[in-house]
Every structure is written in C-alpha cells, then in structure tokens.
C-alpha atoms as one frame of an Amber mdcrd trajectory, in Angstrom:
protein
 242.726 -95.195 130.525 240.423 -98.107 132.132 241.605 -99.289 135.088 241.647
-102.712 137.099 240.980-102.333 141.382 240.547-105.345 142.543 240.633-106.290
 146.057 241.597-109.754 147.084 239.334-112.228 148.768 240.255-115.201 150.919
 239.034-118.890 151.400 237.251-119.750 154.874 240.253-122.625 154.485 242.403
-120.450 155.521 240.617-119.329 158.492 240.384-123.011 159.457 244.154-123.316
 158.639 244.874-120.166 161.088 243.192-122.071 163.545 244.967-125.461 163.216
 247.572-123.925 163.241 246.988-122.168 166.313 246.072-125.469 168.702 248.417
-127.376 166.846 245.734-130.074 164.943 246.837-131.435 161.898 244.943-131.928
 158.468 244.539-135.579 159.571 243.257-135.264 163.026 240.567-132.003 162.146
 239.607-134.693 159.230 238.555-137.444 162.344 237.492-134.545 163.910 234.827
-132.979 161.516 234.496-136.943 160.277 235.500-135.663 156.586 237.598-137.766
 154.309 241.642-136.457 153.620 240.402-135.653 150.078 237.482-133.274 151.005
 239.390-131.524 153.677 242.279-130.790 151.022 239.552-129.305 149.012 238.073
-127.349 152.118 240.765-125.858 152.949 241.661-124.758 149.224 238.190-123.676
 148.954 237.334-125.630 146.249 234.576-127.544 147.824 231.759-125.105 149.176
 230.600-125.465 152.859 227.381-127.381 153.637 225.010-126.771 156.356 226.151
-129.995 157.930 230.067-129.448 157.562 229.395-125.828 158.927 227.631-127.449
 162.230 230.827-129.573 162.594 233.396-126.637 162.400 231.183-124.770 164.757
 231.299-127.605 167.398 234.969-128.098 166.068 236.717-124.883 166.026 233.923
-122.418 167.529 231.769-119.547 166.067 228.309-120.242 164.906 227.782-122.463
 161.357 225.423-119.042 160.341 229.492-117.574 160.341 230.822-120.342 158.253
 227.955-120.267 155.934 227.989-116.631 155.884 232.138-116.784 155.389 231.820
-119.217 152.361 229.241-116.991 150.409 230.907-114.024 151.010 234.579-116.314
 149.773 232.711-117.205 146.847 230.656-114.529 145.848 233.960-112.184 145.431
 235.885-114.882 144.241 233.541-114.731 140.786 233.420-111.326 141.178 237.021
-111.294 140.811 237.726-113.838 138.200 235.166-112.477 135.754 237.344-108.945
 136.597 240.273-111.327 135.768 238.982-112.331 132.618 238.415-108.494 131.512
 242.181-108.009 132.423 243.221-110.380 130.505 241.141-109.368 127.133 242.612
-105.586 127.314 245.958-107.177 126.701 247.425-108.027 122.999 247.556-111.716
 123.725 247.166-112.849 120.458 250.715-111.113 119.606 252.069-112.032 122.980
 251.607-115.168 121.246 252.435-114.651 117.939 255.452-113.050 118.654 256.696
-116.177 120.901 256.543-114.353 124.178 254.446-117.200 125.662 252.630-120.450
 124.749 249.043-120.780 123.676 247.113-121.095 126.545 244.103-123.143 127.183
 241.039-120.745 127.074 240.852-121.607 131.200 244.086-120.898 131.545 244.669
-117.636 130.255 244.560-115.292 133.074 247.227-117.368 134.839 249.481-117.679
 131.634 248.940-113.757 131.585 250.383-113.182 135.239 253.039-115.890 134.463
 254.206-113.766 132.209 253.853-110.750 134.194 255.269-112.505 137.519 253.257
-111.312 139.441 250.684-113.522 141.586 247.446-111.173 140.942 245.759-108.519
 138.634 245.981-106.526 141.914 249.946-107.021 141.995 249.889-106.048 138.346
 248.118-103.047 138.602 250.390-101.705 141.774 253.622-102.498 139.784 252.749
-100.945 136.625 249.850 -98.412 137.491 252.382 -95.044 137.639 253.986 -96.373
 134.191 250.469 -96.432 132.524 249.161 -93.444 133.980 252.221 -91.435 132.393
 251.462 -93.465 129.408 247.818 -92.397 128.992 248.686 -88.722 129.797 251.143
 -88.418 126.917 249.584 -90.078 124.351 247.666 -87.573 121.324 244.261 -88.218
 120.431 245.414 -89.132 117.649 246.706 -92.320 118.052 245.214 -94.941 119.794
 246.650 -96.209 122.665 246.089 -99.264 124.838 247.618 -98.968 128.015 248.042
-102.800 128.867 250.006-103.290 125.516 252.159-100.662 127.079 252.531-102.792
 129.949 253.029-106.582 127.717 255.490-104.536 125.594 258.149-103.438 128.915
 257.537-106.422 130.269 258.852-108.259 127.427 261.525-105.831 127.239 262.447
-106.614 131.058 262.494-110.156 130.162 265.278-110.118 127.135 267.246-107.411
 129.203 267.382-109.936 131.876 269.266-111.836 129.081 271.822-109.410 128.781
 275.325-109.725 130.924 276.342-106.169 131.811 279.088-104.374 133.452 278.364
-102.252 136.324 276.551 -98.811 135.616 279.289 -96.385 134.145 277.705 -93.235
 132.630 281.338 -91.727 131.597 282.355 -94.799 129.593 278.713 -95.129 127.988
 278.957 -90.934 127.420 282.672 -91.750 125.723 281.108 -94.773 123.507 278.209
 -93.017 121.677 280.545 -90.819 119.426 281.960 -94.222 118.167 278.740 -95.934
 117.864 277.460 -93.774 115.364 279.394 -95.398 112.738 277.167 -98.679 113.092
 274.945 -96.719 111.073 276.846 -97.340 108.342 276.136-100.718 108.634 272.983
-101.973 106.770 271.955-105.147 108.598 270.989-105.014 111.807 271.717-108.580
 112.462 275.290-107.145 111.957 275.499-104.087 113.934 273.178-104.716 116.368
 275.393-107.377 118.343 278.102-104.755 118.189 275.479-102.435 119.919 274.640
-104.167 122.641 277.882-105.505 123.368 279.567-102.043 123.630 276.566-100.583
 125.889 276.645-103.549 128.116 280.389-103.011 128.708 278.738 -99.546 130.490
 275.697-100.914 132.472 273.531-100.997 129.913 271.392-103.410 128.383 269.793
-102.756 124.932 266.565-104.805 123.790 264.698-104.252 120.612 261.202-105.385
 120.550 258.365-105.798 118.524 255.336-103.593 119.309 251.992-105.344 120.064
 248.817-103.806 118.813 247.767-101.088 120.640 251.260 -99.968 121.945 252.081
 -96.435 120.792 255.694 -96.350 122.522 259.069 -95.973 120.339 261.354 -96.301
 122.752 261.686 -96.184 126.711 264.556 -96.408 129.382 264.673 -97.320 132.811
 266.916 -98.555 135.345 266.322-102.458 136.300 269.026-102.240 139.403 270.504
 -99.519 140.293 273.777-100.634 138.080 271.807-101.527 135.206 269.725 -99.896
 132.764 267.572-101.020 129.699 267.411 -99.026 126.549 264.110-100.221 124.957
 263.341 -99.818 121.401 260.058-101.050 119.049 260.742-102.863 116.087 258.486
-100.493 114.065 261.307 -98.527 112.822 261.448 -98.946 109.204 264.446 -97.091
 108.139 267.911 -96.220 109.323 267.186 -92.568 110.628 264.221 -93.424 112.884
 266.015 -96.355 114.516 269.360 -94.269 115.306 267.716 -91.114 116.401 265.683
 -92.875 118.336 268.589 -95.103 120.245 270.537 -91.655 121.052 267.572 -90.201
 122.257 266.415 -92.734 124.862 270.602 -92.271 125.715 269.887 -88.848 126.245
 267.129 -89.465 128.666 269.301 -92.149 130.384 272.666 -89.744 130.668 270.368
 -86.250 131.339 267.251 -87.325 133.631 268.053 -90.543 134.972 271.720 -91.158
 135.513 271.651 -88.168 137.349 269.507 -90.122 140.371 271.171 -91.587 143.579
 271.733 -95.287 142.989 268.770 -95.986 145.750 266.651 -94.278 144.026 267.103
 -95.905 140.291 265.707 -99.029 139.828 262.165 -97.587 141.845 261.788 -94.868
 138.859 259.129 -94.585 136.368 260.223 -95.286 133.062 260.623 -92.734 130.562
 258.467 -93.294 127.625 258.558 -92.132 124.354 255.322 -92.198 122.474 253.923
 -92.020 119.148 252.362 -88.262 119.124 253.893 -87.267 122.412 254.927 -83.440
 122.436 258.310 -82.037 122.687 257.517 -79.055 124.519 257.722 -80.931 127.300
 261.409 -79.793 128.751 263.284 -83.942 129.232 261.943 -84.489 125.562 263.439
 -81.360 123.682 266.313 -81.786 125.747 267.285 -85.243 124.859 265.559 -84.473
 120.999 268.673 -82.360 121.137 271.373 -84.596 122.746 270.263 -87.132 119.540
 270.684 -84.444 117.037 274.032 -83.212 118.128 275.334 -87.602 118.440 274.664
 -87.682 114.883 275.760 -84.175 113.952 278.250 -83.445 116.001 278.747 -80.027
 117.111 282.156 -79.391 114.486 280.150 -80.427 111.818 277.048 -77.766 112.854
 278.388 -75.132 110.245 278.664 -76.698 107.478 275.535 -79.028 108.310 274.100
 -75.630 107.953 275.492 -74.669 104.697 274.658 -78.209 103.486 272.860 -78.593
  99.715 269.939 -80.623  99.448 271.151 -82.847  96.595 272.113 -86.505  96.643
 276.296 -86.246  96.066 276.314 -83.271  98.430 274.916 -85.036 101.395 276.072
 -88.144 100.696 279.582 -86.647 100.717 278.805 -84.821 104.268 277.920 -88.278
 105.868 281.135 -89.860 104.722 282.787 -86.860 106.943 280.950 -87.089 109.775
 280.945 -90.806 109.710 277.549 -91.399 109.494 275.050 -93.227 106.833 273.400
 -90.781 104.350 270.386 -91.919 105.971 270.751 -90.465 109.228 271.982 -86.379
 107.614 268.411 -86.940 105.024 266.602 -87.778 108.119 268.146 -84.402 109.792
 266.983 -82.090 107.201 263.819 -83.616 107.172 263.773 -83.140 111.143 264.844
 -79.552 111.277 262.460 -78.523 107.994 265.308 -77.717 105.667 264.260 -80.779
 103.469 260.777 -82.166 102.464 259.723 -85.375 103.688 259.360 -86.834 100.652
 263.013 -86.088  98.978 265.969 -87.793  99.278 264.066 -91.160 101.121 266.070
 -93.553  98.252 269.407 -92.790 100.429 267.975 -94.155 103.862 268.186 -97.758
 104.312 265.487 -99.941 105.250 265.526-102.246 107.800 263.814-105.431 108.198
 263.428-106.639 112.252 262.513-110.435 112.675
C-alpha cells in the first residue's frame, strides 16, 4: 500500500501575525510601519508574496531578528510548501476521481483545483488530516486483500467516504440491536421482491427504525470492498454495500452478513468506544478463515435458511420445481436457496443461475 506523510509547513505571515498580535499592532499600522501598501501586507501575511531583501530589513528593524532569519524563514516556507503540493498532487492522482465524478459525488474540478475539491470531499483540511483519519482503515484494507485482485487503497477510502456522506442522509432511531436482531427474520422476504427501487426503501426504513442506516454504493475503480459496517455515533451505524452485486443472492447474503458483523463484533462494544472503531471490511478475495468472517458467513447463511428449515435444506433436490418449492416455505426468492447450494458445494456454479434475479443499480 503507498502511503502519503506529509508534514505541514507554515507561512513566515504567521510568525509576523503571532507577533502583532502579541504588541497589539494592527495590519494597518505594521503596513505604515514596514511602509508596505494594505494589499501587499494581505499577501505577506498569507504568504503569497515572497520576502525581499528590502522587506526582510524592514521586519528586522520592525519586529526584531535578523533579515538573514526572514530570508532564511521564507525559503524554508516555500521550499516545503512545493514540496508539499507536488505530494498533494500525487494524492490526489491515486484516487478514482474520474468516477468520483462520474458517479455525481462531486463537480468537475478545474485542473488547479483538484486537490482542494478532493479534501472538500473528504472534509478534511489536509492530505495529512486524511491520512490520520483513514490510515488504520487502509492498512486493514491492504492486509486483506488477495493478490489476486487489485486493490487501490484510496478508492477504499473515496468509496466509505461516500458511503458516510448518504448515511448522513439517513434519519435513524437510536441504536437498538434487539429490535434490528427481531427485524432480519422479516426482512428476508424483500427478497422476493425483484426491484430494488421497491424493496430497498422498505430496507432502509425498517433498519433505520433500529439505529441503522443502510447505503448502497457504487464501487470506484480500484475498490475491491463488498460491503463494510461501522458505527458513525455511537447510536448509529452504517451498513455499506457496493453496487456490483449483480444478482439477488450476492446482494442478500451480503446485507446479512455485514448484520452479522454489526450484531457479533461490533454491537458488542461500549457506546464510547463505537463510533472510534475501524470499520469492518469485506473484500473481494478476503479469506474466511479468519474467525469474525466465518462467523458472520454463518449468521448470513442461517438468516436465509433458518435453522427449522436446516433438515430438509439438507435433503433438498437440485432441480428447478424442488427448490423453487423450498423457497416459497422458507419465504425466500429461489435465488437466494440456488445461491446456498452453490455456497455450501452441493450445486455447481453454473446450474440453476436462470432462477436468480438480476438486479440493475443506477
């Protein structure tokens, strides 16, 4: 995973600021002062105009120090400050801005302007403040990710933060594990729905009546994630799924397994603790030997096959009428039991696909 370390640098304006401040001058009076017009001594102390020999002779006899210090300040200012930007401008090209765009996550900005649209959208003031708030999430991105896919960790990081911004949208009750726990048996039966502009309304209503807030979003290139969770406050959490799924069985399994993270590993936490967690990720190629995985693998499997139903799931025919007649009884689209026997090896991946139902995400 590359990553970004910038420090940050500071303009020898704000030194002189500090020190107006301090003796109580004003912009107007250190302009008579230094004999500088108000418009250059806005610019000084922005550091947008550099500092002559001459104007570094009049702070010295101004405010003190030598002008070899201001000089030396100002090259120093503006040697890291290009440093930085063109470290800026590398930041900005890792992430998928051309989707970011695309997918109407933010306007077209002006080839100038891009880092700054970038952190806009981030909101955060610096790469620096980017890189501390999302530097654990990536890490844990990188480390689970296979070879085989590949896997940029900024799109990661465009990807949850678009999710963070269309969970913000959401209106949600308090935080209420039991009721959300109580809810998922019923929800199943959305899958018998086939549009998701129809069911997935329904969705997010009846998880937002428990605290949580349920965002679907398309995945930029270079993001391998299917789905993540995390707590936003500690009485909210976002269920966060990528618009890659394709069919009916990948998009359900999915949704109860990021539940199954959210009810087993992080509902569990104190309600200080919540909101400061690293998300759980789920990733293209990740493994399931890892223990939270297999464990909320399982919690999905047994939502859409519930635990009555485990016999005769077991003594279940692979043929069309038979499993279509098993979904009907355990409520669920045909979809979701093909995409079980595929799961647990008991059917081929390549039978049976004409009974799962295709979904198109705008």
């Amino acid at each position: 995973m590359s990553t970004f370390s910038p420090d940050w640098t500071s303009a020898p304006g704000d030194t002189i600021q500090d020190i107006l401040d301090q003796r109580d001058i004003s912009q107007a009076g250190f302009g008579e002062m230094v004999r500088l017009p108000r418009a250059e001594v806005e610019a000084l102390l922005q550091g947008r105009q550099a500092i002559t020999l001459e104007v570094a002779r009049q702070l010295s006899a101004v405010l003190g120090a030598t002008p070899e210090f201001w000089m030396a300040r100002d090259f120093q200012f503006r040697e890291t400050a290009a440093t930085l930007g063109g470290m800026a401008t590398e930041w900005a090209r890792q992430l998928p801005l051309g989707d970011m765009v695309r997918f109407g996550w933010m306007a077209p900005p002006h080839p100038t302007e891009e880092v700054r649209a970038c952190l806009n959208f981030f909101g955060v003031p610096s790469v620096a403040a980017w890189r501390s708030r999302y530097e654990a999430t990536l890490a844990t991105a990188a480390f689970r990710t296979s070879p085989a896919f590949e896997s940029r960790p900024a799109a990661l990081a465009a990807w949850l933060r678009q999710g963070e911004r269309e969970a913000a949208e959401i209106m949600c009750d308090p935080w209420a594990p039991d009721l959300l726990a109580a809810r998922l048996p019923l929800l199943r039966r959305l899958s018998k729905v086939a549009d998701p502009q129809r069911f997935l309304p329904k969705l997010r209503a009846e998880c937002a009546r428990a605290g949580v807030a349920v965002v679907v979003v398309r995945s930029p290139a270079g993001n391998r994630a299917s789905g993540a969770v995390r707590f936003v406050s500690s009485d909210k959490a976002v269920v966060q799924l990528s618009a890659r799924f394709l069919t009916d069985d990948q998009f359900w399994f999915s949704f109860f397994h990021e539940c199954g993270h959210l009810l087993l590993h992080l509902a569990p936490s104190s309600p200080a603790s919540r909101s400061s967690e690293t998300p759980i990720l789920d990733l293209e190629g990740g493994s399931e030997e890892e223990p939270r995985e297999g464990e909320a693998s399982r919690f999905a499997q047994t939502m859409i096959i519930p635990q009555e139903f485990a016999d005769e799931f077991e003594r279940l025919t692979s043929d069309a009428p038979a499993v279509i007649r098993f979904a009907v009884r355990v409520g669920v689209s045909p979809g979701l039991v093909v995409g079980q026997l595929q799961y647990r090896r008991r059917l081929a991946y390549d039978r049976l696909n004409r009974l799962k139902r295709r979904y198109a995400w705008s």
